[in-house]
mmCIF file of the N, C-alpha and C atoms, coordinates in Angstrom:
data_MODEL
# 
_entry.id   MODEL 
# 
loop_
_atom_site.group_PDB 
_atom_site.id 
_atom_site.type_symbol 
_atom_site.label_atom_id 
_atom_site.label_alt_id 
_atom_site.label_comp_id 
_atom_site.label_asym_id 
_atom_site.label_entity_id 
_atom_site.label_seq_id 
_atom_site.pdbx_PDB_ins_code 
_atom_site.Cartn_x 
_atom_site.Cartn_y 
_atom_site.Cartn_z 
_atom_site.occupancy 
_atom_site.B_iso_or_equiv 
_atom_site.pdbx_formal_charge 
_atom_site.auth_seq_id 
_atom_site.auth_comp_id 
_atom_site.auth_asym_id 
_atom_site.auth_atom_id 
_atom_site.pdbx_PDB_model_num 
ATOM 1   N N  . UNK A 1 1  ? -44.877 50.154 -43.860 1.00 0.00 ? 1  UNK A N  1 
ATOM 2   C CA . UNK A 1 1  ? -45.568 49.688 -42.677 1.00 0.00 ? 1  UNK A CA 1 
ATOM 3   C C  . UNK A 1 1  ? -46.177 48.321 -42.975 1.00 0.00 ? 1  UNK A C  1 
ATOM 4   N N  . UNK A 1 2  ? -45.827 47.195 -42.086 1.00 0.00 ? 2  UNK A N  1 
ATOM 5   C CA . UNK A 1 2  ? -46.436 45.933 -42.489 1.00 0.00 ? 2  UNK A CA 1 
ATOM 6   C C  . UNK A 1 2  ? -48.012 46.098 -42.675 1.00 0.00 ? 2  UNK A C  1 
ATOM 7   N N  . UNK A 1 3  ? -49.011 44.897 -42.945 1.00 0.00 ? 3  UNK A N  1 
ATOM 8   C CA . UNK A 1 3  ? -50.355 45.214 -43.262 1.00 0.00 ? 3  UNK A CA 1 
ATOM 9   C C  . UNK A 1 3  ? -50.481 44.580 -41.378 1.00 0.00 ? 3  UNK A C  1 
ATOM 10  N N  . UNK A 1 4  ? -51.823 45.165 -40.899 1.00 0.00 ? 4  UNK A N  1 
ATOM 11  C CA . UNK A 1 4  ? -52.122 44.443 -39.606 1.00 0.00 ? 4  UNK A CA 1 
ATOM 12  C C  . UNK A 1 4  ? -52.884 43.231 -39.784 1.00 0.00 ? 4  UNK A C  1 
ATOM 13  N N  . UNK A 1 5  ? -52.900 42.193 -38.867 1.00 0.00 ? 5  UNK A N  1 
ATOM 14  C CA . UNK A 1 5  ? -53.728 40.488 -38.801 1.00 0.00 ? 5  UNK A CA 1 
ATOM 15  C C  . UNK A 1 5  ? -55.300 41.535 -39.217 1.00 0.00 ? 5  UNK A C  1 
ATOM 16  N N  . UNK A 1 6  ? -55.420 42.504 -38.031 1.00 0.00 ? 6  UNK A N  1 
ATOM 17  C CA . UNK A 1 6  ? -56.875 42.691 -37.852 1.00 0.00 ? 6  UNK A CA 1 
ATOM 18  C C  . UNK A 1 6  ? -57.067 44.296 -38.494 1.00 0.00 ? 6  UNK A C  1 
ATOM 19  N N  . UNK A 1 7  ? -57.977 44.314 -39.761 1.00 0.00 ? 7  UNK A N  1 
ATOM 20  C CA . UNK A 1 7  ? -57.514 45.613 -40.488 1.00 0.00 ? 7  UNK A CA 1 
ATOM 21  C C  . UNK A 1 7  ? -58.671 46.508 -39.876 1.00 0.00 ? 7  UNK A C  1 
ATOM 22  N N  . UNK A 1 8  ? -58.925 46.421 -38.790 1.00 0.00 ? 8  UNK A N  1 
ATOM 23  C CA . UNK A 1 8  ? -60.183 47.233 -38.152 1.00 0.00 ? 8  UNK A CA 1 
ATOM 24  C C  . UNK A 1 8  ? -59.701 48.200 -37.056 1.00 0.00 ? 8  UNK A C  1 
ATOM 25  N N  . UNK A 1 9  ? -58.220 48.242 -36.974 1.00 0.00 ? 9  UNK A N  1 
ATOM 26  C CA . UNK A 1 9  ? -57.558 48.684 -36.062 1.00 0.00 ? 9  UNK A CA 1 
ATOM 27  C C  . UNK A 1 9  ? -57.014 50.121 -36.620 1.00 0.00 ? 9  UNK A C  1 
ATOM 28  N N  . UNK A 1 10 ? -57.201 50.947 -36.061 1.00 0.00 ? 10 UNK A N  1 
ATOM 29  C CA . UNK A 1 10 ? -57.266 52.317 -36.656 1.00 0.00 ? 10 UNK A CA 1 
ATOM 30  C C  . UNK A 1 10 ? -56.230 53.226 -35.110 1.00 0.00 ? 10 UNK A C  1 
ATOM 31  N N  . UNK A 1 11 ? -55.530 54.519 -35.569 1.00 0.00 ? 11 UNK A N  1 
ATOM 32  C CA . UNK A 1 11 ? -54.897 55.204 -34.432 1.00 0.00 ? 11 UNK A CA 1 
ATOM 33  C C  . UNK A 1 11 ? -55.528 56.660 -34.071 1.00 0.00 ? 11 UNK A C  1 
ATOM 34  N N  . UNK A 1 12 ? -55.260 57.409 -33.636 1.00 0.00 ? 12 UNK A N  1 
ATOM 35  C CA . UNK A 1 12 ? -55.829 58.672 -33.743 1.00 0.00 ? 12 UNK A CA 1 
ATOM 36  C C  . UNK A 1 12 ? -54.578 59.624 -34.068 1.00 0.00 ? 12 UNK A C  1 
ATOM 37  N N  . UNK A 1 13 ? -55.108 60.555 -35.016 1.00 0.00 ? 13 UNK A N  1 
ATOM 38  C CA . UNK A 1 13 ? -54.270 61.553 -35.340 1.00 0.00 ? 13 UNK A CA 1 
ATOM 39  C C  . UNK A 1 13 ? -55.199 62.806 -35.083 1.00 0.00 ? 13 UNK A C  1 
ATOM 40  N N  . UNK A 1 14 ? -54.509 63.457 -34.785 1.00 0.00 ? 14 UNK A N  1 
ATOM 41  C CA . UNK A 1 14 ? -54.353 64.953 -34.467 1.00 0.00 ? 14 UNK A CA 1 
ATOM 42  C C  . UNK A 1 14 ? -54.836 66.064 -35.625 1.00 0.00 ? 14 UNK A C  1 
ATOM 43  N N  . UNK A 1 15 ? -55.695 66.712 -35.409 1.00 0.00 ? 15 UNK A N  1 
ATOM 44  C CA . UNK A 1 15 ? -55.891 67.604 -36.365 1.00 0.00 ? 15 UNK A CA 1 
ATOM 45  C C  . UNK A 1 15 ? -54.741 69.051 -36.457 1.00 0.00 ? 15 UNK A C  1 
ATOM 46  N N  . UNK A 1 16 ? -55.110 69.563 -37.729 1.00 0.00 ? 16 UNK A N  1 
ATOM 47  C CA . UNK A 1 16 ? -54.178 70.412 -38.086 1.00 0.00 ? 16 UNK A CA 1 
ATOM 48  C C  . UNK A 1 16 ? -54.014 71.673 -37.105 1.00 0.00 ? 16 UNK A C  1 
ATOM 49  N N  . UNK A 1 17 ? -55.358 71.550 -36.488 1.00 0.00 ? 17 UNK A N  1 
ATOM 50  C CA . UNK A 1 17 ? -55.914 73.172 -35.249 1.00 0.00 ? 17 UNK A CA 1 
ATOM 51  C C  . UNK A 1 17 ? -55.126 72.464 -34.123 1.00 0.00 ? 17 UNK A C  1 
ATOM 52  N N  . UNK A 1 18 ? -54.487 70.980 -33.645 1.00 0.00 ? 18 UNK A N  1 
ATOM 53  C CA . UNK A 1 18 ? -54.665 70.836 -32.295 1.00 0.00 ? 18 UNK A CA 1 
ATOM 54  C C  . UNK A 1 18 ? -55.618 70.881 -31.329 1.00 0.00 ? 18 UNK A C  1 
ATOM 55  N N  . UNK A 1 19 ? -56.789 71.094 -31.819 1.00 0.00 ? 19 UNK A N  1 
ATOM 56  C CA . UNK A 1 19 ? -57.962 71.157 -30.904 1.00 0.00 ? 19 UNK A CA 1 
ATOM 57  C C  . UNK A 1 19 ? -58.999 69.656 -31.095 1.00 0.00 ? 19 UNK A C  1 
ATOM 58  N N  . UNK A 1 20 ? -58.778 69.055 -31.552 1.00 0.00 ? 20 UNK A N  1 
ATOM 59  C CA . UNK A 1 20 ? -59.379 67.674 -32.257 1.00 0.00 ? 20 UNK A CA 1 
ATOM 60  C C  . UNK A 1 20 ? -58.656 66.819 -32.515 1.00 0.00 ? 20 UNK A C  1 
ATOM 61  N N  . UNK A 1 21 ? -59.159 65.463 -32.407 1.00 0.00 ? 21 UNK A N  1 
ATOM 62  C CA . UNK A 1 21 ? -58.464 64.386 -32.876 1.00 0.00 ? 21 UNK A CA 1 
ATOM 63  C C  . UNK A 1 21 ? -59.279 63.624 -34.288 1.00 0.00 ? 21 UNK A C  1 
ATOM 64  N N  . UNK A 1 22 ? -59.492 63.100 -34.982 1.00 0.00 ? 22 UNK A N  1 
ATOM 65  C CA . UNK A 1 22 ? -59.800 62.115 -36.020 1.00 0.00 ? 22 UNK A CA 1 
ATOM 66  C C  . UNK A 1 22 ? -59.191 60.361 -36.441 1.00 0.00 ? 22 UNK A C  1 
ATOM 67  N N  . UNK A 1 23 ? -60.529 59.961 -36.672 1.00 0.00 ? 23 UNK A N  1 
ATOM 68  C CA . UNK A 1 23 ? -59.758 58.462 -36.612 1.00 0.00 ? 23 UNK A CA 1 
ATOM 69  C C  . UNK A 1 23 ? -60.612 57.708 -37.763 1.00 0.00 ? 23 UNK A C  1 
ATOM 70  N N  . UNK A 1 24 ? -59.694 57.745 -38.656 1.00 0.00 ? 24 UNK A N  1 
ATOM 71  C CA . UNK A 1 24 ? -60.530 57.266 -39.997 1.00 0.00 ? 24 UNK A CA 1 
ATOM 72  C C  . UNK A 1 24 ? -61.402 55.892 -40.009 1.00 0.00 ? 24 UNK A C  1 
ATOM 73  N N  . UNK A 1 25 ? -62.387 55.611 -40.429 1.00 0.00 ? 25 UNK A N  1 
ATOM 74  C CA . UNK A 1 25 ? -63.342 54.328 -40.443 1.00 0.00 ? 25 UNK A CA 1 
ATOM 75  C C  . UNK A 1 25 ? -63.104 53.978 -41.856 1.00 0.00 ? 25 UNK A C  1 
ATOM 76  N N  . UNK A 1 26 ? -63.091 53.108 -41.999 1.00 0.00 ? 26 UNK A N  1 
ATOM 77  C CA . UNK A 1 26 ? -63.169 51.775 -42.915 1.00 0.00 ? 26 UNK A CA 1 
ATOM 78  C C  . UNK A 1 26 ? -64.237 52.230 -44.445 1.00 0.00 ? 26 UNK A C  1 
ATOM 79  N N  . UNK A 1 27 ? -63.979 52.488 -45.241 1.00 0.00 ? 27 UNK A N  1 
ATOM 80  C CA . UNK A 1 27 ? -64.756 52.452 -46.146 1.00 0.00 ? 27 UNK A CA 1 
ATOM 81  C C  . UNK A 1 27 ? -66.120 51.398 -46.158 1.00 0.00 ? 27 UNK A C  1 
ATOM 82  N N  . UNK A 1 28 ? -65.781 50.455 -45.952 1.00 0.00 ? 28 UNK A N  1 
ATOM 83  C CA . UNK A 1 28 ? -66.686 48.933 -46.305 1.00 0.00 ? 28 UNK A CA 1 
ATOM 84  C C  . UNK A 1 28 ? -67.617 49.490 -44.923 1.00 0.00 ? 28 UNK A C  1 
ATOM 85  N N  . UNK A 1 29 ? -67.332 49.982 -43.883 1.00 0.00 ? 29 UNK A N  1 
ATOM 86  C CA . UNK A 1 29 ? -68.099 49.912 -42.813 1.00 0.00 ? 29 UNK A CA 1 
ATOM 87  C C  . UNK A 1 29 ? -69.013 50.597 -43.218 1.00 0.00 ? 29 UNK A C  1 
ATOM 88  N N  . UNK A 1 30 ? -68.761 52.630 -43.839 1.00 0.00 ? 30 UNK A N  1 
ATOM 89  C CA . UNK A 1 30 ? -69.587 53.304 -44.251 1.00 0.00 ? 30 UNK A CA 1 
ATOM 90  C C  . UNK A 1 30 ? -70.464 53.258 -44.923 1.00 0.00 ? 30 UNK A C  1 
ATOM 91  N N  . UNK A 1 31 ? -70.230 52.355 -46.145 1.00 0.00 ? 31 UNK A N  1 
ATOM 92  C CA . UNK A 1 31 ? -71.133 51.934 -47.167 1.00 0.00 ? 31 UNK A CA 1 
ATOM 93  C C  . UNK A 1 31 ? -72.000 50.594 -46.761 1.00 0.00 ? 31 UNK A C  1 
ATOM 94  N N  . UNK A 1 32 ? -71.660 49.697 -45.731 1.00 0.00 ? 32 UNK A N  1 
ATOM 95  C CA . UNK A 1 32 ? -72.505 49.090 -44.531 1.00 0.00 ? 32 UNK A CA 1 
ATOM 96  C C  . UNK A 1 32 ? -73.531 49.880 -44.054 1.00 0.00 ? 32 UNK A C  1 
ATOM 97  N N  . UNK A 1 33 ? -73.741 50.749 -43.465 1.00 0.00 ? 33 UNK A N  1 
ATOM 98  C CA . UNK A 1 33 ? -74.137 51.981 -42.840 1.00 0.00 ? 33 UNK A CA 1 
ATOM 99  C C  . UNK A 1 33 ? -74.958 52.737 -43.410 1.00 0.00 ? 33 UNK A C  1 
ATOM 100 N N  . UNK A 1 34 ? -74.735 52.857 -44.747 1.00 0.00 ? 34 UNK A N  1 
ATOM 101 C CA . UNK A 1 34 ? -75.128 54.066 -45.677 1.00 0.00 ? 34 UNK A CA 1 
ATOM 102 C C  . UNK A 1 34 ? -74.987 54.810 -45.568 1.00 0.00 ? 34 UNK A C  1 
ATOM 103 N N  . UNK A 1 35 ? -73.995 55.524 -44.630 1.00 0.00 ? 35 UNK A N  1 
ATOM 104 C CA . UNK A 1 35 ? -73.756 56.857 -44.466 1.00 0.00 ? 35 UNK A CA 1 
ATOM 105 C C  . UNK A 1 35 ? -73.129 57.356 -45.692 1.00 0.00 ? 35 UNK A C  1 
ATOM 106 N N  . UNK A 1 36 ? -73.429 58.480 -45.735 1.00 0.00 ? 36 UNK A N  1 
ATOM 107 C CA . UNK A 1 36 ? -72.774 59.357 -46.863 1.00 0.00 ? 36 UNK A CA 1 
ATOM 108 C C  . UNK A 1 36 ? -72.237 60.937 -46.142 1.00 0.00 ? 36 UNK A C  1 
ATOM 109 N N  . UNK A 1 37 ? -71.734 61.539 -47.146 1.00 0.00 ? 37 UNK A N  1 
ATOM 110 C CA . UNK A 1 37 ? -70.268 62.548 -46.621 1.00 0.00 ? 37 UNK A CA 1 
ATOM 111 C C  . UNK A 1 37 ? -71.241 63.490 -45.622 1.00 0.00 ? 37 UNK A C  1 
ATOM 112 N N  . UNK A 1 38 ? -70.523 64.094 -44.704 1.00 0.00 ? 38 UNK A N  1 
ATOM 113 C CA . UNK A 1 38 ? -71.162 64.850 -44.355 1.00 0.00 ? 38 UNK A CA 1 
ATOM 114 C C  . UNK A 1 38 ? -72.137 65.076 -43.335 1.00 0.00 ? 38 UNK A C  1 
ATOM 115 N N  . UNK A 1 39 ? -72.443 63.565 -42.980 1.00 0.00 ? 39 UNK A N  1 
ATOM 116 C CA . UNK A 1 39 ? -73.687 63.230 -42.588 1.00 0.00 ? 39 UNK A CA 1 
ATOM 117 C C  . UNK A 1 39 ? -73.524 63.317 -40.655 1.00 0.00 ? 39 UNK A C  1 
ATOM 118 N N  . UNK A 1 40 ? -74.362 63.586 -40.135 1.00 0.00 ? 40 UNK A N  1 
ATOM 119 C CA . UNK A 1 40 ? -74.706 64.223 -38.989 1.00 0.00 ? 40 UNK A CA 1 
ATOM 120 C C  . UNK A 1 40 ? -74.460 62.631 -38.069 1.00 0.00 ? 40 UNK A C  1 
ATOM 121 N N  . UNK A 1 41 ? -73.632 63.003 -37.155 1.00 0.00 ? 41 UNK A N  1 
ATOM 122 C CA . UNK A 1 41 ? -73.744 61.515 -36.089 1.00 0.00 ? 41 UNK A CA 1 
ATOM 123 C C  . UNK A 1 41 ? -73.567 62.237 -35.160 1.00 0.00 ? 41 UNK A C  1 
ATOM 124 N N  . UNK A 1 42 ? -73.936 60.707 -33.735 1.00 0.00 ? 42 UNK A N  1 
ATOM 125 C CA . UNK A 1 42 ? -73.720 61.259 -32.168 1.00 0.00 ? 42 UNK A CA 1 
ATOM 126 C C  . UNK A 1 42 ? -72.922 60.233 -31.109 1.00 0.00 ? 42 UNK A C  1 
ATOM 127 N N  . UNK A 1 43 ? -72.165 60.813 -30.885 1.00 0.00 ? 43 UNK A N  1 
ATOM 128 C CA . UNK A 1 43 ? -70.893 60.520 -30.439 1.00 0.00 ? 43 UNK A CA 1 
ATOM 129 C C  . UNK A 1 43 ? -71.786 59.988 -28.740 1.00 0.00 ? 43 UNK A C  1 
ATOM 130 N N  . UNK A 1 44 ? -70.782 59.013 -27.716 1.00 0.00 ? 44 UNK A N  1 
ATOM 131 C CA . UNK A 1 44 ? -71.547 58.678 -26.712 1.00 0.00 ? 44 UNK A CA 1 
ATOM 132 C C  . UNK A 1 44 ? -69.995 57.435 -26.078 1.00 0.00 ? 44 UNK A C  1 
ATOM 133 N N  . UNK A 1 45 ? -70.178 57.887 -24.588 1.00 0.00 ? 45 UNK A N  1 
ATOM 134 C CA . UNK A 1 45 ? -68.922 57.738 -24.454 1.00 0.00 ? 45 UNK A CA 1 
ATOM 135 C C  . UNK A 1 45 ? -69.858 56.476 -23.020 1.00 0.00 ? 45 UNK A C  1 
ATOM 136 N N  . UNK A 1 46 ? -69.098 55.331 -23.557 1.00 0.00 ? 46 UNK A N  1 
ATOM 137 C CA . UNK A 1 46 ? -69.664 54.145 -22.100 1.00 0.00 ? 46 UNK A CA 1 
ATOM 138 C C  . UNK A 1 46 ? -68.584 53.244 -21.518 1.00 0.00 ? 46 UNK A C  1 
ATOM 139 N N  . UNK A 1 47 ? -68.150 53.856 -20.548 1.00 0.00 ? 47 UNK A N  1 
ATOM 140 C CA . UNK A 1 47 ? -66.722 53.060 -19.918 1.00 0.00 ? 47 UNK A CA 1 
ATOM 141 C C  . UNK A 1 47 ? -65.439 53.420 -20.639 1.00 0.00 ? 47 UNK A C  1 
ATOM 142 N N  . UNK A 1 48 ? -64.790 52.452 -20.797 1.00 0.00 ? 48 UNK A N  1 
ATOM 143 C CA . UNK A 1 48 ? -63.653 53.160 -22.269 1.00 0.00 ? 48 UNK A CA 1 
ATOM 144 C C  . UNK A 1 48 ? -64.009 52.833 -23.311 1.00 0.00 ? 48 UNK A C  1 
ATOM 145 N N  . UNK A 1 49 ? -65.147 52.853 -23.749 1.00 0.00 ? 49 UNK A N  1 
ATOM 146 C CA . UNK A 1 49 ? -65.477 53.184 -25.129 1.00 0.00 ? 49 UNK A CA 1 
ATOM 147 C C  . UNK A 1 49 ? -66.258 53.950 -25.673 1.00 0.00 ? 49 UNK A C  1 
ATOM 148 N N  . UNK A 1 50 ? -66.215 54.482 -27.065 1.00 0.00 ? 50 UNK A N  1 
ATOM 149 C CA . UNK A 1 50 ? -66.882 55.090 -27.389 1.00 0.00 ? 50 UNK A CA 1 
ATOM 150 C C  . UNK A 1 50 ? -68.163 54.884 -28.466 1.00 0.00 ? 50 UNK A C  1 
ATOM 151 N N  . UNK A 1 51 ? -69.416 54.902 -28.634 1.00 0.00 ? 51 UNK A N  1 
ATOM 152 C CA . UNK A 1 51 ? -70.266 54.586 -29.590 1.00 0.00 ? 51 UNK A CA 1 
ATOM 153 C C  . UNK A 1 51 ? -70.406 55.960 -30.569 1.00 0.00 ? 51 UNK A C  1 
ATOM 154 N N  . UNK A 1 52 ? -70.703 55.248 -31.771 1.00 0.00 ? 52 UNK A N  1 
ATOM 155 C CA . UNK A 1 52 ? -70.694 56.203 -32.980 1.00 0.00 ? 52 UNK A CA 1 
ATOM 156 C C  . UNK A 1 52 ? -72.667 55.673 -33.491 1.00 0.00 ? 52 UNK A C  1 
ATOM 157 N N  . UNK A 1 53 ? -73.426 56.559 -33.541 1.00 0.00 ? 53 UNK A N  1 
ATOM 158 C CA . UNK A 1 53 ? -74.649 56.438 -33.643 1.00 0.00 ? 53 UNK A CA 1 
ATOM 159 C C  . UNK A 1 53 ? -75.112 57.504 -34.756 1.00 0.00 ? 53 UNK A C  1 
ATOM 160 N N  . UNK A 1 54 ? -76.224 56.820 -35.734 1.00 0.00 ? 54 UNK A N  1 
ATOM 161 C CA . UNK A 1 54 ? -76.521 57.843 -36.947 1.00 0.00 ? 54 UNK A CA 1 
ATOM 162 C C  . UNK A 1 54 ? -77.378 59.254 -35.623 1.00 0.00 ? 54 UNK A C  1 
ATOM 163 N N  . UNK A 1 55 ? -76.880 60.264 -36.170 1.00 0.00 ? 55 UNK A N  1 
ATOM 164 C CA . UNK A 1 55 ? -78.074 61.573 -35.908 1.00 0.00 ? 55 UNK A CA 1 
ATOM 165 C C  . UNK A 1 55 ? -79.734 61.022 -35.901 1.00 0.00 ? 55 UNK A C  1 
ATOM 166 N N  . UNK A 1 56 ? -80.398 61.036 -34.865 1.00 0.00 ? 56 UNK A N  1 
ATOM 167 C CA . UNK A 1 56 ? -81.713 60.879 -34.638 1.00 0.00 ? 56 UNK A CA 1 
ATOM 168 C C  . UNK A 1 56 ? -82.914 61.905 -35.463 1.00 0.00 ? 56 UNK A C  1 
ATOM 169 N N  . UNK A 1 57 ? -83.454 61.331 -36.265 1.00 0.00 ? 57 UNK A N  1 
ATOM 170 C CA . UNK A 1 57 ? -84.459 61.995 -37.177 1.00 0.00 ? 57 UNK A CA 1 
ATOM 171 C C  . UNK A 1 57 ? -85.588 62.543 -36.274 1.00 0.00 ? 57 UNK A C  1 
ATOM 172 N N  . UNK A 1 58 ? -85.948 63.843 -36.183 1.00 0.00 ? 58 UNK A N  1 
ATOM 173 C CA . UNK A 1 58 ? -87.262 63.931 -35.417 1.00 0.00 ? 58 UNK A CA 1 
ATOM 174 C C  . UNK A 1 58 ? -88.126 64.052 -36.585 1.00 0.00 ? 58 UNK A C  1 
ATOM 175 N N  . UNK A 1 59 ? -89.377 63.608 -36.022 1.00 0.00 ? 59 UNK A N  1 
ATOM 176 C CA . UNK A 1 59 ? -90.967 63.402 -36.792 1.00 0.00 ? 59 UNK A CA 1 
ATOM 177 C C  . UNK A 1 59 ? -91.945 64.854 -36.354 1.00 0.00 ? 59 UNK A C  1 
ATOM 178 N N  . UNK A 1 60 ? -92.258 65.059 -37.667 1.00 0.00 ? 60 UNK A N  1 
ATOM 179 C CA . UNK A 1 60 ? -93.297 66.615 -37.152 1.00 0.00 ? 60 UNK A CA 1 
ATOM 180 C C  . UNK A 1 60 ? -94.502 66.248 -36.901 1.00 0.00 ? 60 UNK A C  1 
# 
């Protein structure tokens, strides 16, 4: 597969259940981010796109 101009361009594949899709992110982005494995996010859908947002911490 050639390399793409713009390497931020990602497809969706299909999970193994058929009930989900997945679309891998960028290493460099995650570690941008600090996210680490596992970690809780919230999905948010505005026009045709979609936002990816860390999980909101509540305060006791």
């Amino acid at each position: 597969m050639p390399r793409r101009k713009n390497e931020n361009i990602r497809s969706l594949n299909k999970t193994s259940s058929g009930k989900a899709y997945a679309v891998t992110v960028p290493i460099k982005m995650i570690r941008e981010l600090g996210w680490q494995k596992k970690q809780k996010v919230v999905f948010s859908i505005r026009g045709k796109s979609i936002t990816i947002k860390d999980w909101p911490v509540k305060k006791r």
